[in-house]
N, C-alpha and C positions, 0 to 999 in steps of 0.2 A: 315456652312461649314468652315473647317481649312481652315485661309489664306495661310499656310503654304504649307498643306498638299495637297492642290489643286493644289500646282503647278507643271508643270511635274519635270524630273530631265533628265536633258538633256546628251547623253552619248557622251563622243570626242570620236573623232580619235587614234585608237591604244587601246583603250578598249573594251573587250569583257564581254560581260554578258548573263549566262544562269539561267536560272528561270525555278525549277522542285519543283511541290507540293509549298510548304512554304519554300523552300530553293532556296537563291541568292547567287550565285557565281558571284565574279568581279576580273576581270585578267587584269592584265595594268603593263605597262614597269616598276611601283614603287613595284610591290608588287602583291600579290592575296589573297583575301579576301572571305568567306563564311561567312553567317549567317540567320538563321530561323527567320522567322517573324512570330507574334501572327496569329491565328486563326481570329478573330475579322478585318482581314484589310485582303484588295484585292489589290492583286500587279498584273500590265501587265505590259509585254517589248511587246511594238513597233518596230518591228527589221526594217520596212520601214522610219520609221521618224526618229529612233534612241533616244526611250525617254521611262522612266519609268515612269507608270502611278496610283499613290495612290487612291485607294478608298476605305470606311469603307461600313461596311453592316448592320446597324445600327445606330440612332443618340443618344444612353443613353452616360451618361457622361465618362465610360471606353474607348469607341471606339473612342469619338471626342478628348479623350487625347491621345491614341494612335496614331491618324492620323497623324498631326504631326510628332510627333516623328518618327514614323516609315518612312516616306517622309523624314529627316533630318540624319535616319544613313544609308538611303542606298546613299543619297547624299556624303554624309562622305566618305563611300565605293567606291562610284567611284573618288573623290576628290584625295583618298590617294592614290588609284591604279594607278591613272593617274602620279601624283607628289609627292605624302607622306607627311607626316608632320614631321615638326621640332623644337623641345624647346630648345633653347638656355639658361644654367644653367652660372654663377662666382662664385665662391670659394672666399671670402675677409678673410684675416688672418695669421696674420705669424704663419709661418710651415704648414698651411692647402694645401692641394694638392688633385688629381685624378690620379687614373689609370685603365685599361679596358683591362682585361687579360683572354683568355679562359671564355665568355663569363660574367666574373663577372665586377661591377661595386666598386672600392673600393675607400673611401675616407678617408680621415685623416683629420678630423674638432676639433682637441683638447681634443679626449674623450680619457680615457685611453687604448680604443682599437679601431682597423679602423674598419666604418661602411661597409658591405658587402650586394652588392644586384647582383639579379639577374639578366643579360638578356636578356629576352626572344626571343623563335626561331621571327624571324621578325623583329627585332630591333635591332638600329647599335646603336652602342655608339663611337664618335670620341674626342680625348681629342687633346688638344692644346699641342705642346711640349713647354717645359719650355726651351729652346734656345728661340721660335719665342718670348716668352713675357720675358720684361724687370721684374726688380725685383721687382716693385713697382706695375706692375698688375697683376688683381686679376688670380688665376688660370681656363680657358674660356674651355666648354666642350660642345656638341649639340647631340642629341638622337633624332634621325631619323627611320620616319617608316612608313609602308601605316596602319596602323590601330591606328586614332586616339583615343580610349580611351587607348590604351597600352602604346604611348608615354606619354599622360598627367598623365596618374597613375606612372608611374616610376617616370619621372619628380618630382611629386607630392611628391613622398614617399621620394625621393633623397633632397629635400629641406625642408623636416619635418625632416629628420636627425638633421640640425642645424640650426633653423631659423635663419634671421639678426636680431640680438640685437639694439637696437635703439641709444646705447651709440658709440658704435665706429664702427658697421655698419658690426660688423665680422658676418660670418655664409654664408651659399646657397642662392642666387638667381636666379630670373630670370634675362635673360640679360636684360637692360633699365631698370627693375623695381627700382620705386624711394621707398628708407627705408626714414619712416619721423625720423629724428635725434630729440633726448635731449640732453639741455644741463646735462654737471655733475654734481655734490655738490658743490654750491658756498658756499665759507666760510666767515663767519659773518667778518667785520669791525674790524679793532681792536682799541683799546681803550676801550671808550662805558663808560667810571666809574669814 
């Protein structure tokens, strides 16, 4: 049995969830979320305990990897709905910047045109104004949303635009993330002859 998958998924307060066929709807103050589960897994709501209950119909190796999984996105689903998730991105780099305009997300990371992303219905994008931060820090932005793989994939994509270089530390991160530094080209001694 998944250690996982076994466990129930407990619903708060302020979320509601309906369960028709293979399809889970979750509605919560952050968001509202839909999505179909495999054929291969048994989903119950408990509307008296207030808990979702994983079971597979089957123990071949597809269904006991599903189990899991499928117990871990509908957790997800009530997590975001309840509160959302949020990735906190920096910008390191003179003249690198953000801006978040009629749904787009554009950056300026030193390439000869600004990178342009999408985004999507569900997902906020909020930038830092360059008043609140002094000149010396980095440009700070946070992408907020109740459907955790939407935030992590934009995230994701918006920091594969310019990774951190390891020399001077420019490019997209996450907030807190440590870049391990090198040093430069040290230059040989002089004399030597």
């Amino acid at each position: 049995m998944s250690r996982i998958g076994k466990k129930p998924v407990p619903i708060p307060d302020g979320v509601k969830v309906a369960l028709k066929d293979r399809c889970i709807s979750v509605e919560g103050p952050a968001g509202k979320l839909q999505w179909t589960h495999r054929p291969e897994i048994d989903v119950q709501f408990d509307e008296s305990g207030k808990i979702i209950l994983v079971t597979r119909k089957g123990d071949d190796r597809l269904r006991r990897s599903l189990h899991g999984l499928t117990r871990s996105l509908i957790a997800n689903m009530v997590l975001g709905c309840k509160t959302g998730f949020v990735k906190a991105l920096e910008i390191y780099g003179v003249g690198y910047g953000v801006q978040c305009q009629a749904g787009k997300l554009t950056l300026t990371v030193g390439k000869s045109h600004p990178e342009v992303f999408d985004v999507v219905d569900g997902l906020t994008v909020e930038v830092q104004t360059p008043q609140a931060r002094g000149e010396t820090e980095p440009a700070r932005f946070t992408i907020k949303g109740a459907d955790k793989q939407a935030v992590g994939e934009l995230a994701a994509r918006v920091r594969k635009s310019r990774p951190p270089e390891p020399y001077k530390g420019k490019g997209v991160r996450y907030a807190g993330e440590h870049i391990r530094r090198k040093a430069g080209k040290a230059f040989a001694g002089v004399g030597g002859g």
